[in-house]
BAVEX-272363 format. One record per residue (C-alpha): x, y, z. Coordinates in steps of 0.25 Angstrom, whole numbers, padded with zeros to 4 digits, always signed. Layout:
XYZ/...
END
This chain:
+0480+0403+0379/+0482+0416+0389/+0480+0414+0401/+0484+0419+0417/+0500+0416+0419/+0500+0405+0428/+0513+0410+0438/+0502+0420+0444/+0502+0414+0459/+0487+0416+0461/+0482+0410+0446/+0494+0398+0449/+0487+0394+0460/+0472+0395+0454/+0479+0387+0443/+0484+0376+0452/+0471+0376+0459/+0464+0376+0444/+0472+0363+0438/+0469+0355+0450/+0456+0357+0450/+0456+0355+0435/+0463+0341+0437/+0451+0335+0447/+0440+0330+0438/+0430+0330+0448/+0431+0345+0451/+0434+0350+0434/+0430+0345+0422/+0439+0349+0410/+0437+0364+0408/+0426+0366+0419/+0427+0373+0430/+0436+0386+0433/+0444+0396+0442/+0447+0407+0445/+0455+0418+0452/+0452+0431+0456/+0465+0441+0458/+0466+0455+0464/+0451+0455+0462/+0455+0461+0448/+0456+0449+0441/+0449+0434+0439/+0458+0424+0434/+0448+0412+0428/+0449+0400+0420/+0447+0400+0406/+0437+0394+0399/+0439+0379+0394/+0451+0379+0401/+0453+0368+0410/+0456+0370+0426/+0467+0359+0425/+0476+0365+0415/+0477+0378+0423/+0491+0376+0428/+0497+0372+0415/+0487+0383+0405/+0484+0397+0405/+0468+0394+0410/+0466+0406+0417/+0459+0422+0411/+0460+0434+0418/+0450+0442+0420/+0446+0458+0426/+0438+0454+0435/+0431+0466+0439/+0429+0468+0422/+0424+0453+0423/+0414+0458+0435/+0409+0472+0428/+0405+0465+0416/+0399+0452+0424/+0392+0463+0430/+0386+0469+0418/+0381+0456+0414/+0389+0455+0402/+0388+0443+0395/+0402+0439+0394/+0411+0446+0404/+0424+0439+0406/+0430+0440+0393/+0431+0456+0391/+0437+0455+0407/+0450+0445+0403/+0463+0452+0408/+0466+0447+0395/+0458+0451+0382/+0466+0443+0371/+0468+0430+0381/+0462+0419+0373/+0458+0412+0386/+0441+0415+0390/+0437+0416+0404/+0429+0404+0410/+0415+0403+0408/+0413+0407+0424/+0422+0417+0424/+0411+0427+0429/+0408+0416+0441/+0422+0419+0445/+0421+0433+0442/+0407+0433+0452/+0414+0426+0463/+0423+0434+0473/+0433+0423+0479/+0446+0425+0472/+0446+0410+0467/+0435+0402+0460/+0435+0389+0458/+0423+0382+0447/+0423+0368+0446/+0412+0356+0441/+0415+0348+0454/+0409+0333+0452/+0405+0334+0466/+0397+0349+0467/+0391+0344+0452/+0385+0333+0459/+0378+0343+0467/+0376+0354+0458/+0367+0344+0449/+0358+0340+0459/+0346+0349+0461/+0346+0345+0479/+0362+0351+0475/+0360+0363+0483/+0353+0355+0496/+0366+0344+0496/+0377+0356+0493/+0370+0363+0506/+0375+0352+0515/+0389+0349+0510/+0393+0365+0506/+0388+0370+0522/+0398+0379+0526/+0403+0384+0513/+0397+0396+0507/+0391+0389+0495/+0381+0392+0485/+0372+0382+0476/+0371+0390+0460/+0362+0382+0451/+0366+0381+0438/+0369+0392+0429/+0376+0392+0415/+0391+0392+0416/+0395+0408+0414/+0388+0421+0419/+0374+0414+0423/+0381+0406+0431/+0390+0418+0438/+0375+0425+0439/+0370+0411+0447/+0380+0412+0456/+0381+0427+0458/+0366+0424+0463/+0372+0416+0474/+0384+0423+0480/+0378+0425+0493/+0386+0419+0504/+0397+0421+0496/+0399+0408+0492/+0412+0401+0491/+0407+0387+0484/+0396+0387+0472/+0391+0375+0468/+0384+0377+0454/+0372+0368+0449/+0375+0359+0438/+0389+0366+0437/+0401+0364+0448/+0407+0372+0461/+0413+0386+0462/+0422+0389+0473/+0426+0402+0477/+0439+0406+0487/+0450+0415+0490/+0460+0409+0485/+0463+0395+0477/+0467+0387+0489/+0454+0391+0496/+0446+0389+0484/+0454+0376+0481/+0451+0372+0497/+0435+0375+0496/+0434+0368+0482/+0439+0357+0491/+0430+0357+0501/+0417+0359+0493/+0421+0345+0484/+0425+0338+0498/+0409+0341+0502/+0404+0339+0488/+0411+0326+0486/+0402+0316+0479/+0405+0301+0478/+0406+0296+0463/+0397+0284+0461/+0406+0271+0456/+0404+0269+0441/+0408+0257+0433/+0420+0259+0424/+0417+0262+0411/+0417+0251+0400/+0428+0257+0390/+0426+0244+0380/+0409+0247+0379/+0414+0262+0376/+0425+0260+0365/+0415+0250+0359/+0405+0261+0359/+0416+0274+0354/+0420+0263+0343/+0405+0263+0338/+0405+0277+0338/+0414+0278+0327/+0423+0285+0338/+0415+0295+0341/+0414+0295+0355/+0424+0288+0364/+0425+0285+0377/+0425+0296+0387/+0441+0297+0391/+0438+0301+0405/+0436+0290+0417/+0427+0298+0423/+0417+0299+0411/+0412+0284+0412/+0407+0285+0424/+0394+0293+0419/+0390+0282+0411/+0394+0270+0420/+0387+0272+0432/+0372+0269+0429/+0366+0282+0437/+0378+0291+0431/+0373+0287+0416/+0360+0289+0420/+0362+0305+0424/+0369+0307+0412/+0360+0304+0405/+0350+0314+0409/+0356+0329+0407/+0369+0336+0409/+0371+0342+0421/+0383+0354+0422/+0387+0362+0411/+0399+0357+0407/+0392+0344+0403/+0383+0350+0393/+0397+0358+0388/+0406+0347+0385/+0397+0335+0385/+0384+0342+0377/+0370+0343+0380/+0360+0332+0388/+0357+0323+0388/+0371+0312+0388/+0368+0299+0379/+0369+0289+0391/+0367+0275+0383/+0369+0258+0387/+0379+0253+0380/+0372+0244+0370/+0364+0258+0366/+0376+0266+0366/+0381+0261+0354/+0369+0263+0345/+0368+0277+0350/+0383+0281+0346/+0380+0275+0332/+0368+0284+0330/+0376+0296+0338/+0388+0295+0330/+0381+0296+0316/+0375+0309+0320/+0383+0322+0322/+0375+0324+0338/+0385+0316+0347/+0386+0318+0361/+0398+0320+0368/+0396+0309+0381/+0390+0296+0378/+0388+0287+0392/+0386+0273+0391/+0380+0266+0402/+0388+0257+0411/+0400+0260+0402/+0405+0274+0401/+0405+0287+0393/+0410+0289+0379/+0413+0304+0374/+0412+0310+0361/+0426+0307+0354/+0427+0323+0348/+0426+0328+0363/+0438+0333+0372/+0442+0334+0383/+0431+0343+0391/+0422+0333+0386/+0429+0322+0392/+0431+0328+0407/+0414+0332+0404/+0412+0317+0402/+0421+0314+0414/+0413+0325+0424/+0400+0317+0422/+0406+0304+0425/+0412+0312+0438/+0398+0318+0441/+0386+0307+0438/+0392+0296+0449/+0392+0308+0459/+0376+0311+0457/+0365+0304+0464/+0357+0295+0455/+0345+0300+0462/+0351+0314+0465/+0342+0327+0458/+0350+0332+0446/+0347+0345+0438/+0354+0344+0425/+0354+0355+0417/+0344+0358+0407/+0343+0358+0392/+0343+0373+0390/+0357+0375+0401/+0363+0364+0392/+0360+0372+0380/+0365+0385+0386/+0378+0376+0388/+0379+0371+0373/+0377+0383+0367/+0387+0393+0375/+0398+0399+0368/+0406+0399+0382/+0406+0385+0383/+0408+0383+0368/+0421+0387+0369/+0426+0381+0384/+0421+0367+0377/+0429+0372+0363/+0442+0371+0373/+0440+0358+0379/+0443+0348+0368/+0456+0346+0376/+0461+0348+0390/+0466+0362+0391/
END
């Protein structure tokens, strides 16, 4: 892989600040979420598509790119403008799928993450009512959803005014936007100290009913490896959301389209019978009251997917508004060569 040379000083310390945020399951999920650097204010240094954030101090995760080549040609509306802008043409590495947000914003350091605390926001369709009280005093903006890539830097170029420093993305995550790493690193902070959500408690999962029920799936699905994972199905009103669409993109990505099988025990073993005789299997099974059992040919993305919506459900309200994302944005999802490949990446840990 090529990649930026980590004993850079400015892209050290973007790295350092990347791998810890990369590490913190509650702020990244596998490859989600990005950074970025801007230097000199001739060149953007990003992270790479289906990279992950956490290996960034041990692999080459960043691409450079002409940043004003980037801008010319986002402004001509072409369709695909960071690849012809990389500092380096044969580099076997591909600029994020946001890279043209980074590009669009003018603080020298962006931070992208799928926050479980700003997602248990972003879904909810009074989001922008409760945001307004905990983000006073910062300069915020509320973009509803767009898909991943340039209509989403086209959303959020529709609400630059104020110049906001904190975006909170519907159905998506946060963006940060700072000076410099510590003071993006320090604002990141603060927003997740207002957004802080309680997780409801969830049972443990029960691993015995799940191994009974991989075993019966001629091995294959297995139970979700992750801790986190179980609590989508354990907790009652958690199951139940589940159960009714997807709501963020990299749901539909790794974990395919709505809506999630979400069975009792006694009918979840009849279902896998009939599942695993034909070729159509989903990728997250939940069982009620005993935990999540995964795919057995999925990776790792997969698994951290899983494990997001287990860190996610037991922070919504039961009762709370939600806006999932419709049929025809998951399709959108499904069928982009963009995220084809970042999923094509992901069957380990980078």
């Amino acid at each position: 892989m090529s990649g930026a040379p980590i004993t850079d000083p400015d892209l050290a310390a973007l790295a350092a600040l990347s791998a810890r945020l990369g590490a913190d399951r509650s702020l990244i999920q596998g490859a989600g979420g990005n950074t970025s650097l801007k230097r000199g204010g001739a060149e953007l240094w990003v992270k790479a598509s289906g990279t992950w954030l956490a290996a960034a101090e041990r692999q080459p995760i960043f691409v450079g790119l002409d940043l004003a080549e980037l801008r010319r040609r986002m402004a001509a509306n072409e369709a695909e403008p960071a690849m012809p802008a990389r500092l380096d043409p044969a580099g076997t590495l591909r600029p994020s799928i946001e890279t043209t947000l980074h590009a669009l914003l003018p603080h020298a350091v962006v931070v992208h993450v799928h926050s479980v605390n700003t997602l248990a926001f972003a879904v909810r369709r009074d989001g922008p009512d409760l945001l307004a009280e905990r983000l006073a005093g910062l300069r915020w903006a509320w973009v509803p959803y767009a898909k991943p890539g340039l209509p989403l830097t086209r959303a959020v170029q529709e609400r630059l005014e104020g110049a906001p420093d904190v975006l909170v993305l519907g159905n998506h995550g946060l963006v940060i936007g700072a000076g410099s790493t510590e003071a993006a690193d320090a604002l990141l902070a603060e927003v997740e100290r207002r957004l802080a959500v309680p997780a409801r408690a969830t049972p443990p999962p029960d691993l015995p009913t799940l191994e009974r029920l991989a075993a019966r799936s001629a091995g294959r699905y297995r139970p979700a490896r992750l801790a986190e994972a179980h609590a989508a199905a354990t907790g009652p009103a958690s199951a139940a959301t589940a159960g009714r669409g997807a709501l963020y993109p990299d749901h539909v990505v790794f974990l395919g389209p709505s809506p999630l099988p979400v069975l009792p025990p006694d009918q979840a073993e009849p279902w896998l019978e009939a599942a695993t005789a034909g070729a159509d299997m989903p990728a997250l099974l939940l069982v009620e009251g005993s935990g999540a059992l995964l795919r057995a040919d999925l990776g790792a993305g997969a698994e951290e997917m899983a494990a997001c919506l287990g860190l996610v459900l037991p922070r919504l309200d039961p009762e709370a508004p939600l806006v999932f994302l419709s049929a025809e944005q998951e399709a959108e999802l499904l069928d982009w060569d963009a995220e084809k490949y970042r999923q094509s990446l992901n069957t380990a840990e980078q």
